[in-house]
C-alpha positions as CSV (number, residue, x, y, z in Angstrom):
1,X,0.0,0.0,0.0
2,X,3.0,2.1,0.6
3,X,4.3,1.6,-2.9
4,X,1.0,2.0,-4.1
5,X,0.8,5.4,-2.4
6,X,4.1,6.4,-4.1
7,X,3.1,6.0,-7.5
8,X,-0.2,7.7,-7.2
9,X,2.3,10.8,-5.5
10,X,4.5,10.3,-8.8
11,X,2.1,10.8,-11.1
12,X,0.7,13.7,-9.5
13,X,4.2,15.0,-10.1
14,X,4.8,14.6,-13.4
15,X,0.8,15.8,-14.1
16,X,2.3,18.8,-12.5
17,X,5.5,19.0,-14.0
18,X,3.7,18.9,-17.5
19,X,1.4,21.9,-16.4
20,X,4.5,23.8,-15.6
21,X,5.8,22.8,-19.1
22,X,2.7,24.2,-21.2
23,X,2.1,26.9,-18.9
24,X,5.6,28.0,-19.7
25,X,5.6,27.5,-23.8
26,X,6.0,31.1,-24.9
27,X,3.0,30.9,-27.6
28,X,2.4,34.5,-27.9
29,X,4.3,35.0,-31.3
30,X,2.3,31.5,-32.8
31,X,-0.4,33.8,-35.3
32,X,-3.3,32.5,-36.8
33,X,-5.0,29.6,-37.0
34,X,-3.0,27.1,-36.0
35,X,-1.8,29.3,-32.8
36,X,-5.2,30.6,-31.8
37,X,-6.2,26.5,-32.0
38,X,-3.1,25.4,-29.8
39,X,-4.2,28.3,-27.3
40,X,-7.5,27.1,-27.2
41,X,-6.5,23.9,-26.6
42,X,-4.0,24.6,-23.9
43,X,-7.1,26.3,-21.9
44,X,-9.0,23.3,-22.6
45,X,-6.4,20.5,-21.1
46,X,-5.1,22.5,-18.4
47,X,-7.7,22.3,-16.3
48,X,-7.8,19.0,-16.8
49,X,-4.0,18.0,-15.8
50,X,-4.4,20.6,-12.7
51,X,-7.7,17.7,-12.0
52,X,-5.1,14.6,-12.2
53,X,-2.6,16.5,-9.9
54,X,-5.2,16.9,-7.2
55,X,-6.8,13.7,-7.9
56,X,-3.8,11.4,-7.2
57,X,-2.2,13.8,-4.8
58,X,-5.6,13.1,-2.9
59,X,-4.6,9.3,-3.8
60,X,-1.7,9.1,-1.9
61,X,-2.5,10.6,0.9
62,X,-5.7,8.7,1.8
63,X,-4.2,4.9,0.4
64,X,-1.0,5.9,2.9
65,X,-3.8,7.3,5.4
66,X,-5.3,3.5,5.2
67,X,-2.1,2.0,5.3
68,X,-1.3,3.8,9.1
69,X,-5.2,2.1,9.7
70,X,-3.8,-0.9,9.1
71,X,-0.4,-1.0,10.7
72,X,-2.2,0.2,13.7
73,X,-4.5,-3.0,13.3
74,X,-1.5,-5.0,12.8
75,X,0.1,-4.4,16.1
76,X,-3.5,-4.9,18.0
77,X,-3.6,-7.8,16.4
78,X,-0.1,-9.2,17.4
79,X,-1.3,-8.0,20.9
80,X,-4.8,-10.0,20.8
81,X,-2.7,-13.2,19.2
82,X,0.2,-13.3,21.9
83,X,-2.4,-13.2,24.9
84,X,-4.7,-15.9,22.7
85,X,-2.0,-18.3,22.2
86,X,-1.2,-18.2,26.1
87,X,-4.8,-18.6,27.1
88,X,-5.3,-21.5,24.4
89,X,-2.4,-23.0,26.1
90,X,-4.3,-22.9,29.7
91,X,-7.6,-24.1,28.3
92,X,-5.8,-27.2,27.2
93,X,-4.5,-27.8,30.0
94,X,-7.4,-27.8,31.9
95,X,-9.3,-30.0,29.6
96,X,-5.9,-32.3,30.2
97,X,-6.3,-32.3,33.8
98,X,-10.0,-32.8,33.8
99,X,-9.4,-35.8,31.8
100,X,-7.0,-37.1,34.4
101,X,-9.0,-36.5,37.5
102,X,-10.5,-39.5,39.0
103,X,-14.2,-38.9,40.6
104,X,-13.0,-38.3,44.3
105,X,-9.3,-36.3,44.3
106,X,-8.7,-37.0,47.7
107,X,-8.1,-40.5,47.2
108,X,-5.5,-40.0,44.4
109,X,-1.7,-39.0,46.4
110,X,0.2,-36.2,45.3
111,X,-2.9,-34.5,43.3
112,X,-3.4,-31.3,44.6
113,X,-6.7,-31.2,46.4
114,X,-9.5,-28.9,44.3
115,X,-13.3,-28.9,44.4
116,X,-15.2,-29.4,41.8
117,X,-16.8,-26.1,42.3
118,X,-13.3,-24.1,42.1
119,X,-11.8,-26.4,39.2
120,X,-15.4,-25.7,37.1
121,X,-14.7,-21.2,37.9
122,X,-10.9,-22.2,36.5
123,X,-12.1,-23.8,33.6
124,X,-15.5,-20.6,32.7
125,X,-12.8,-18.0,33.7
126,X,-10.4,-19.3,30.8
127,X,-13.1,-19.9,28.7
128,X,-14.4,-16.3,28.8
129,X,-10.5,-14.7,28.6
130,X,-10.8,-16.3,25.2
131,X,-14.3,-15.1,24.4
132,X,-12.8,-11.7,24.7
133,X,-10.1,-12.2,23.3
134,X,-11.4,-13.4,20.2
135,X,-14.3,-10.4,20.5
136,X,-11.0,-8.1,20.6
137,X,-9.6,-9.6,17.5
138,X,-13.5,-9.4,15.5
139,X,-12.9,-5.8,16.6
140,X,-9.7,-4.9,14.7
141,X,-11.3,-6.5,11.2
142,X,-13.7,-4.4,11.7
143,X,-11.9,-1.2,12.5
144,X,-10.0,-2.6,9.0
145,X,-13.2,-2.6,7.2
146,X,-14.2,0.5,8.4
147,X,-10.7,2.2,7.7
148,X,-11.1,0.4,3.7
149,X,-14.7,1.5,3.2
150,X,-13.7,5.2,4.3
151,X,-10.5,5.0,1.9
152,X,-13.2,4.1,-1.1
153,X,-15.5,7.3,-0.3
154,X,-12.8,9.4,0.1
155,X,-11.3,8.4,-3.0
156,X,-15.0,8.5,-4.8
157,X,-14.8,12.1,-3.4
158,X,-11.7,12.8,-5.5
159,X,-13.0,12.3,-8.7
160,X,-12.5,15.5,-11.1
161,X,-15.6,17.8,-10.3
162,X,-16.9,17.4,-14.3
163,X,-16.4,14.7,-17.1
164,X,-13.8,15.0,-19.5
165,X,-15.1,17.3,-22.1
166,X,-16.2,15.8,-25.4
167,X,-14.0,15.1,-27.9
168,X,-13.8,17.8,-30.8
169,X,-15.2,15.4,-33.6
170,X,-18.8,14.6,-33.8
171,X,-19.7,12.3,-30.4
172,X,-22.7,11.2,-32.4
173,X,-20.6,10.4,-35.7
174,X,-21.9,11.4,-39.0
175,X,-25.8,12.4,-39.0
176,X,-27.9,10.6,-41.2
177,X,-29.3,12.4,-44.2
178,X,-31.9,9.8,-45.3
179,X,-32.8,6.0,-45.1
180,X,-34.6,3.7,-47.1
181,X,-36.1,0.0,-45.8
182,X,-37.0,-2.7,-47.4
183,X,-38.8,-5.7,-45.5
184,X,-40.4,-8.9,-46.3
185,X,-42.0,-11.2,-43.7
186,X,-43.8,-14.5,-43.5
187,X,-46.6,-15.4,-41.2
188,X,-48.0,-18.4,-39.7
189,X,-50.6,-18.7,-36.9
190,X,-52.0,-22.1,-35.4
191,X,-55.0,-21.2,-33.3
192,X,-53.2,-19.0,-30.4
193,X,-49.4,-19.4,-31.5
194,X,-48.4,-16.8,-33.9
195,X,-44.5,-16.6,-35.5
196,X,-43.1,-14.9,-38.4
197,X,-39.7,-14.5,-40.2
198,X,-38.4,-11.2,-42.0
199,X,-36.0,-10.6,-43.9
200,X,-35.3,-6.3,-43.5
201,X,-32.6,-4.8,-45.9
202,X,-32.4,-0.7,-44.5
203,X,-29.9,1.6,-46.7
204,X,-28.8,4.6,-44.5
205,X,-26.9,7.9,-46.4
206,X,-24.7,9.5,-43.5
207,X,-23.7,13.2,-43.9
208,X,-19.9,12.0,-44.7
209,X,-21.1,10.8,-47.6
210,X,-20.8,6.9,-46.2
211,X,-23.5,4.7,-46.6
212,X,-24.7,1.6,-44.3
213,X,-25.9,-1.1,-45.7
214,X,-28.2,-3.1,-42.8
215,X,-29.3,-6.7,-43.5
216,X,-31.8,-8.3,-40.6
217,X,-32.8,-11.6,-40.0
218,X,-35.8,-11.3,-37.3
219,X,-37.5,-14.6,-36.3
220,X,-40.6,-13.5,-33.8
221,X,-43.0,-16.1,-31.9
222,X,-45.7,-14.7,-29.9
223,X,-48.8,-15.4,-28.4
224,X,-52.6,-13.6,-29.7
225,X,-55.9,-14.7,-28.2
226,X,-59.1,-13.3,-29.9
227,X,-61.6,-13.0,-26.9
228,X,-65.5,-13.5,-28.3
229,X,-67.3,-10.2,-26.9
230,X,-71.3,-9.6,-27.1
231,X,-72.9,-7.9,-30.4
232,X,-74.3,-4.3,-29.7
233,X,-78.1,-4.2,-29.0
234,X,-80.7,-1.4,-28.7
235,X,-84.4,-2.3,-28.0
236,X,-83.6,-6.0,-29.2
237,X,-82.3,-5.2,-32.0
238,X,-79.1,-5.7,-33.5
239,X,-77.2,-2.2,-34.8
240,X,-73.5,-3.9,-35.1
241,X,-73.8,-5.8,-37.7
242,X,-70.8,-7.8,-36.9
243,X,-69.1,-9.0,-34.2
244,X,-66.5,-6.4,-32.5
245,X,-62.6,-7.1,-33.2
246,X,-60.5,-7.8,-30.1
247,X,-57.0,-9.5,-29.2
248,X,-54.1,-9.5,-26.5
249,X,-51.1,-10.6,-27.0
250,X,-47.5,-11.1,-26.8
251,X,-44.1,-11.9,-28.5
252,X,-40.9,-12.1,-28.2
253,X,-38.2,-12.0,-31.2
254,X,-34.2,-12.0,-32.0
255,X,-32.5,-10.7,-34.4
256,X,-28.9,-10.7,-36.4
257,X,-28.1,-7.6,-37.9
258,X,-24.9,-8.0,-40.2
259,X,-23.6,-4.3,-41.2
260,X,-21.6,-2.7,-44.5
261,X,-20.1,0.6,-44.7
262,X,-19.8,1.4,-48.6
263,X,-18.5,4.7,-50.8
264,X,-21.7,4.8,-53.0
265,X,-25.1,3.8,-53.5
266,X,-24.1,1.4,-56.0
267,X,-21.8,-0.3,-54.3
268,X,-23.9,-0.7,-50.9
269,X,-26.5,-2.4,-53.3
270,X,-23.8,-4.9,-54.6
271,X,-23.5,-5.8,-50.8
272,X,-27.1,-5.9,-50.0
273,X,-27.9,-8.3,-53.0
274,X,-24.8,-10.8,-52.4
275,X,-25.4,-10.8,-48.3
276,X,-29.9,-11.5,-49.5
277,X,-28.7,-14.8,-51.9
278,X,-26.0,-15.6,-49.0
279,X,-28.6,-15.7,-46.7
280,X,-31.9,-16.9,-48.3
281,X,-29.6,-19.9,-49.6
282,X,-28.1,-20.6,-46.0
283,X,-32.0,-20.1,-44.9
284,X,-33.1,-22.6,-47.4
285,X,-30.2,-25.6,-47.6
286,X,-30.0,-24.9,-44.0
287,X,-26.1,-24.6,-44.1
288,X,-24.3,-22.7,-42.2
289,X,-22.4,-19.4,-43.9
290,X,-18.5,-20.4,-43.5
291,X,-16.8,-17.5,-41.4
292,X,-15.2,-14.7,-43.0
293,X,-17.5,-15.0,-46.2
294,X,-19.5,-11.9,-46.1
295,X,-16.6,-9.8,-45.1
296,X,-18.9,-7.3,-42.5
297,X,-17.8,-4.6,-40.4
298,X,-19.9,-5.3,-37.8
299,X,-22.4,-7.6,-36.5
300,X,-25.3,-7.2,-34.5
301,X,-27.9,-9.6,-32.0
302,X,-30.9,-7.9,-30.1
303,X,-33.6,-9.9,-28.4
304,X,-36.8,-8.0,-28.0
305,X,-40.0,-8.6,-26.2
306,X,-43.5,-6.5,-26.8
307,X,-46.9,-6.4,-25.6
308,X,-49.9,-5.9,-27.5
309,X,-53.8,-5.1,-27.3
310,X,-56.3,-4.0,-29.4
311,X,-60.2,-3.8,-29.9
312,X,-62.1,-2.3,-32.9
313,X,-65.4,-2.4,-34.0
314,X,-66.5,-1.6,-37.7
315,X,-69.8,-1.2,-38.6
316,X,-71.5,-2.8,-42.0
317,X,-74.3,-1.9,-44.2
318,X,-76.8,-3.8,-41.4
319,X,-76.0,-0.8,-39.7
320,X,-79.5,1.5,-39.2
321,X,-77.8,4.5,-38.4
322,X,-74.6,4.3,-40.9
323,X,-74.5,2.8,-44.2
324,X,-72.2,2.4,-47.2
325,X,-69.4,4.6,-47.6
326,X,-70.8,6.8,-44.2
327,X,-69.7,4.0,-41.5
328,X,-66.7,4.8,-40.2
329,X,-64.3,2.2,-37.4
330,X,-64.1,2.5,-33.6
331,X,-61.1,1.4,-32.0
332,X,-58.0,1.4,-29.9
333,X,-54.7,-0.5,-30.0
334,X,-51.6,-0.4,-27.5
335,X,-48.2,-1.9,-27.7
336,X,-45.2,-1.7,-25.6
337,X,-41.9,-3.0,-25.2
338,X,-37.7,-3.1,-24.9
339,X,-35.1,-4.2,-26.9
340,X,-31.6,-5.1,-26.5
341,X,-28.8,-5.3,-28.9
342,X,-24.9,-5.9,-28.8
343,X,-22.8,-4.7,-31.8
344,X,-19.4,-5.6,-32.1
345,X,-17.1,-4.3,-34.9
346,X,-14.1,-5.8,-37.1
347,X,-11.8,-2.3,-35.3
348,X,-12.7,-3.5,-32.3
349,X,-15.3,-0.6,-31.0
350,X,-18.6,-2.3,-29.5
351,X,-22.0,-1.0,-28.9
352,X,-24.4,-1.9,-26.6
353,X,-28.2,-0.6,-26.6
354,X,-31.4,-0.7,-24.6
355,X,-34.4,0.9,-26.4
356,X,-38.2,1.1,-24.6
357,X,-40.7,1.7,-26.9
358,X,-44.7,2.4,-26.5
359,X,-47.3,3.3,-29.3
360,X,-51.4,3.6,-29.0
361,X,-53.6,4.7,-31.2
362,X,-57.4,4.9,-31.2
363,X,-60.2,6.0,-33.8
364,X,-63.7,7.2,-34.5
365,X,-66.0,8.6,-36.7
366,X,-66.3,12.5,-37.0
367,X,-69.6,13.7,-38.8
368,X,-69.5,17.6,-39.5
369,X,-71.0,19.9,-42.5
370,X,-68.3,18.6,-44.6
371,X,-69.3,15.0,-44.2
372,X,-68.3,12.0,-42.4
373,X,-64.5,11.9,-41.6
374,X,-61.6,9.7,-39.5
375,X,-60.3,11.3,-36.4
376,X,-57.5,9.6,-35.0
377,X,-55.3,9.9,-31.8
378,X,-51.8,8.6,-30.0
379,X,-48.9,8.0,-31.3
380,X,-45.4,6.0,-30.7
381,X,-42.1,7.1,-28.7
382,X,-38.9,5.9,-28.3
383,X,-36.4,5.7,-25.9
384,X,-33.2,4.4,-27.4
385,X,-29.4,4.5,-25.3
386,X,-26.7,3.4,-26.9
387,X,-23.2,2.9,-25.1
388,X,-20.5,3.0,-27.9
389,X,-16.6,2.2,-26.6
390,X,-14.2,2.8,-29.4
391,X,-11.0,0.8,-29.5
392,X,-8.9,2.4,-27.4
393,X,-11.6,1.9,-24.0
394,X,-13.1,5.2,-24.1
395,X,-17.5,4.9,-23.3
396,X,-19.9,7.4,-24.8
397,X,-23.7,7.3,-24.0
398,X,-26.0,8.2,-26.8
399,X,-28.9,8.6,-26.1
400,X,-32.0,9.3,-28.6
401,X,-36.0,10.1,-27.6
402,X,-38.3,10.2,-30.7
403,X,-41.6,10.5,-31.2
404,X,-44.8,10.7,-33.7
405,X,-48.2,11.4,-33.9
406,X,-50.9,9.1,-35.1
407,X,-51.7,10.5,-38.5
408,X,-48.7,12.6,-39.4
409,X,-45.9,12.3,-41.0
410,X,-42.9,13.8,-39.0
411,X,-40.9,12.2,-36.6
412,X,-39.0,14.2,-33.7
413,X,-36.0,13.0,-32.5
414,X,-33.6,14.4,-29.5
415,X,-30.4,13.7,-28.8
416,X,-27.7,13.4,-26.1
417,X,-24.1,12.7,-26.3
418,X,-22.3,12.4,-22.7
419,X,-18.6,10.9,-21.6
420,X,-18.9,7.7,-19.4
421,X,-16.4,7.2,-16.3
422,X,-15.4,3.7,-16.6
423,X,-17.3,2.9,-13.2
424,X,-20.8,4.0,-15.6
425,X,-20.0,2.6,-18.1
426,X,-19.6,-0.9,-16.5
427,X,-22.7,-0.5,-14.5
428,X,-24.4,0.4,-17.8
429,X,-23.3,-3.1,-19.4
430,X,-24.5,-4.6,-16.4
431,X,-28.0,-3.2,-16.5
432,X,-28.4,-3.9,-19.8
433,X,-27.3,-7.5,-19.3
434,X,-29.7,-8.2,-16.2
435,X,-33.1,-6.6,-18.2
436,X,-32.1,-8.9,-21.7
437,X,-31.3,-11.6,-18.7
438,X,-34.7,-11.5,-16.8
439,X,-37.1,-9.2,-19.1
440,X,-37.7,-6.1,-16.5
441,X,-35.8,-3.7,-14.8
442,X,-35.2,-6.0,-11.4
443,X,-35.5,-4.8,-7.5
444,X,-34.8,-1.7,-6.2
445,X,-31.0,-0.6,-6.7
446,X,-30.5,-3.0,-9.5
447,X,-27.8,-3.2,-12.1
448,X,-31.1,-2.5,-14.4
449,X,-32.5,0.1,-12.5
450,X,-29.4,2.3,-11.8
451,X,-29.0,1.7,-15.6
452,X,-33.0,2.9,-16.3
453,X,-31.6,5.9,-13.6
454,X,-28.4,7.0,-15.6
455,X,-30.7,7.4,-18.9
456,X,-33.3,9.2,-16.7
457,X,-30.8,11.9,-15.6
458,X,-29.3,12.4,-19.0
459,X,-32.8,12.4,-20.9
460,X,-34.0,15.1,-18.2
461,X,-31.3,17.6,-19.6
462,X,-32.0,20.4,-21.4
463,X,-30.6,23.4,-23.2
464,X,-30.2,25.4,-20.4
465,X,-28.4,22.5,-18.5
466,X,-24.9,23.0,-17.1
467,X,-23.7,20.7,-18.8
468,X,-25.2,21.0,-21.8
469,X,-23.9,25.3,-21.6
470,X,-20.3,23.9,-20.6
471,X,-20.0,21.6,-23.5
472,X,-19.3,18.4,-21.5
473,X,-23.1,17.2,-23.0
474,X,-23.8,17.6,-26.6
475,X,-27.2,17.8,-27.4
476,X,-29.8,17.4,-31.2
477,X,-33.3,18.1,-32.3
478,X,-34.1,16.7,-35.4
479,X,-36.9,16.5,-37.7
480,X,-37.1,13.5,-40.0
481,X,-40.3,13.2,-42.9
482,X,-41.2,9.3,-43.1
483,X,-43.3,8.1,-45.7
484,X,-44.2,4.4,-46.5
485,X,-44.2,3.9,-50.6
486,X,-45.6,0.6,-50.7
487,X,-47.2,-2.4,-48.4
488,X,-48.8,-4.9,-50.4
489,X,-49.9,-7.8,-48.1
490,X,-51.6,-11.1,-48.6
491,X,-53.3,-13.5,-46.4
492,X,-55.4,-17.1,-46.3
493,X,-55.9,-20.0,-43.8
494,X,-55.2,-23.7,-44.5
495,X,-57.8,-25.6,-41.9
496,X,-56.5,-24.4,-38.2
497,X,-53.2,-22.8,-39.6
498,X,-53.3,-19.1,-40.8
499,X,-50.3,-18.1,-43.4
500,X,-49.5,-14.7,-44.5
501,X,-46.9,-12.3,-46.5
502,X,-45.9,-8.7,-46.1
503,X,-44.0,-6.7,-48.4
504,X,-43.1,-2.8,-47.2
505,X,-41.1,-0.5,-48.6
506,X,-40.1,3.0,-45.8
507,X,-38.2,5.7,-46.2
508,X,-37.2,8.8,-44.1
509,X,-35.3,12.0,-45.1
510,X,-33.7,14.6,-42.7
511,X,-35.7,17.7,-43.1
512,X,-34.0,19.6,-40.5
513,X,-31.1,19.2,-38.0
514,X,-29.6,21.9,-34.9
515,X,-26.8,21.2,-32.1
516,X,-27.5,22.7,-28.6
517,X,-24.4,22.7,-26.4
């Protein structure tokens, strides 16, 4: 601990010494750019060396504080374990000598005369010398304990008052400028069991002028149950017309994402069509891809779980009050959910993200002097954080929180870039472990929950944050127009089994894009 303490003092030395060094560059005949960029910088890192120099000067003095704790302990101890040894020593010999004592003492020459009584006192009065003893010596680990878990809050204490500032390139990485998805899924349903595979191909143009090519594999199984619910009746008669819609359900899903960075359009299709044959005939033969053949820079698993509901009601020409073209639906639906993906690239960097996601919607009829029309209401939101640690060790959250009305065709989206402390970002890797682990967020003070907690506190800032004004959070509002082009879908049932096929084509376009902090 002593050697220990020396270090930390070393390196609070040379942090010092390198201040010194900087401070006494003589910069002020460096003009222009490059000058007024080193001075910047200079004010930037400074504070940040003057940090280390307190931080491990505040090191060594309470690791050498703990380490006078403990050679305090040590000679208590020696203390307790020379008067234990000795008082071991007597107890055995009195458990020596009761062996050898015959019933009646007297009788026995040369054995010193004792009663029972006196030689019984002996014995508790050793026997309590060591209860004390050994009391004394629970007492020193304690006061060890004690002195450790001080020595970790004060050095919790010492921690630099701020994070590290951001680096100067783009925490987020390039922005994208528009995306383009392509999905096809099959569907089969036997009575309540409902499970589907897609096949989702997503082309993303990033403001370097990059594009990702995305390929997903998604195989979902889920449970639906259609409860039967009572036709609608006035004066005996029956106004529905049909039976009301209604189902609950669940499913759960996993996914393999396998990722493509590419210079052009053209090429990023190349790579989209080779990894669809690649996959569809692996999918098909059901032979596995030999490593190395797609060539990827990254690749991707998330495991997602989601809860649905729903009941609707849509009235047919039986209808008294509405008929033809005039009747309009009544409904509601609800879904929510998480998901949890790992990324890991070929340079090493890694990605890990939790996303909670919610969407309603409901529906009625709205009858004014322009006619019959479709109100709808709700919406879907999204919380999405993402942990990204680049090569060299270095965690940055980002986190994003979008959202869109029922009906429109804008999506918001906010985001926030902050550095992790190592100690976060383990403890954000560990939360997101335990909720893909057990599906929910756990007990109270949970990996998950002090995870849920960290997200919470960054989500809550704002522009007029500290740390947004400071520059130690970056923070985005964007505005993205999404339009679906196409979504042909066909359906049919085969005795008890219910098949089905969905084709969609998406895409979103940046329409506007501003940096707060």
């Amino acid at each position: 601990m002593r050697a220990a303490a020396r270090g930390y003092r070393a390196v609070a030395a040379e942090a010092e010494r390198w201040d010194a060094r900087i401070e006494g560059a003589g910069t002020a005949s460096w003009a222009g750019a490059e000058g007024d960029a080193y001075r910047r910088a200079r004010t930037a890192y400074r504070p940040m060396l003057a940090a280390a120099r307190e931080s491990f000067a505040g090191l060594d003095r309470e690791v050498d504080r703990c380490a006078t704790a403990v050679e305090y302990a040590i000679r208590r101890m020696d203390v307790v374990r020379s008067a234990a040894e000795t008082t071991w020593a007597r107890l055995q010999e009195a458990r020596a000598e009761a062996r050898a004592r015959p019933a009646f003492p007297s009788l026995v020459p040369g054995l010193a005369p004792m009663s029972s009584e006196a030689f019984d006192r002996r014995v508790q009065s050793t026997r309590r010398t060591m209860d004390l003893l050994v009391e004394e010596a629970a007492g020193v680990r304690r006061a060890v304990a004690e002195a450790a878990a001080q020595t970790v809050a004060d050095i919790a204490r010492l921690a630099p008052p701020g994070p590290v500032p951001l680096p100067g390139r783009d925490p987020f990485g390039p922005s994208v400028v528009s995306r383009e998805t392509y999905e096809a899924s099959g569907t089969a349903t036997y009575q309540v069991l409902v499970g589907d595979r897609t096949l989702r191909v997503e082309q993303t143009l990033l403001s370097d002028g990059r594009w990702r090519t995305t390929v997903t594999t998604v195989g979902t199984l889920g449970v639906e149950v259609a409860p039967r619910l009572a036709k609608f009746e006035v004066g005996g008669k029956d106004i529905a017309g049909g039976m009301p819609d209604a189902s609950i359900g669940a499913t759960t899903s996993g996914a393999v994402d396998l990722v493509w960075y590419s210079s052009s359009r053209g090429e990023a299709d190349v790579k989209a069509a080779r990894a669809l044959a690649l996959l569809g005939t692996a999918a098909i033969t059901n032979i596995p891809l030999p490593p190395g053949l797609l060539r990827v820079e990254a690749v991707g698993m998330s495991a997602e779980v989601e809860a649905t509901g729903s009941v609707g009601y849509d009235p047919s020409s039986a209808n008294p009050i509405h008929t033809g073209e005039e009747a309009g639906g009544v409904g509601a639906s609800a879904a929510a959910g998480a998901r949890v993906r790992h990324e890991q690239a070929r340079d090493g960097s890694r990605e890990d993200t939790l996303a909670l996601f919610a969407r309603g919607q409901a529906e009625h009829p709205w009858f004014d002097e322009e006619g019959p029309t479709q109100k709808t209401y709700g919406g879907s939101g999204e919380v999405t954080a993402t942990m990204r640690t680049g090569p060299e060790g270095q965690s940055i959250l980002l986190l994003s929180s979008s959202r869109q009305k029922a009906g429109e065709d804008n999506r918001y989206q906010k985001r926030w870039a902050r550095v992790l402390t190592p100690e976060e970002a383990r403890r954000f890797r560990n939360g997101v472990d335990e909720i893909a682990r057990t599906k929910g967020i756990g007990r109270k003070g949970s990996a998950a929950q002090r995870t849920v907690a960290l997200i919470a506190e960054t989500r809550n800032l704002t522009a007029d944050s500290p740390q947004v004004r400071d520059g130690t959070v970056r923070m985005t509002e964007a505005t993205y127009e999404t339009e679906t082009v196409a979504e042909p879908t066909i359906s049919g049932e085969l005795g008890r089994v219910g098949l089905g096929a969905e084709a969609k084509v998406e895409r979103e376009k940046l329409v506007e894009e501003r940096t707060v902090g």
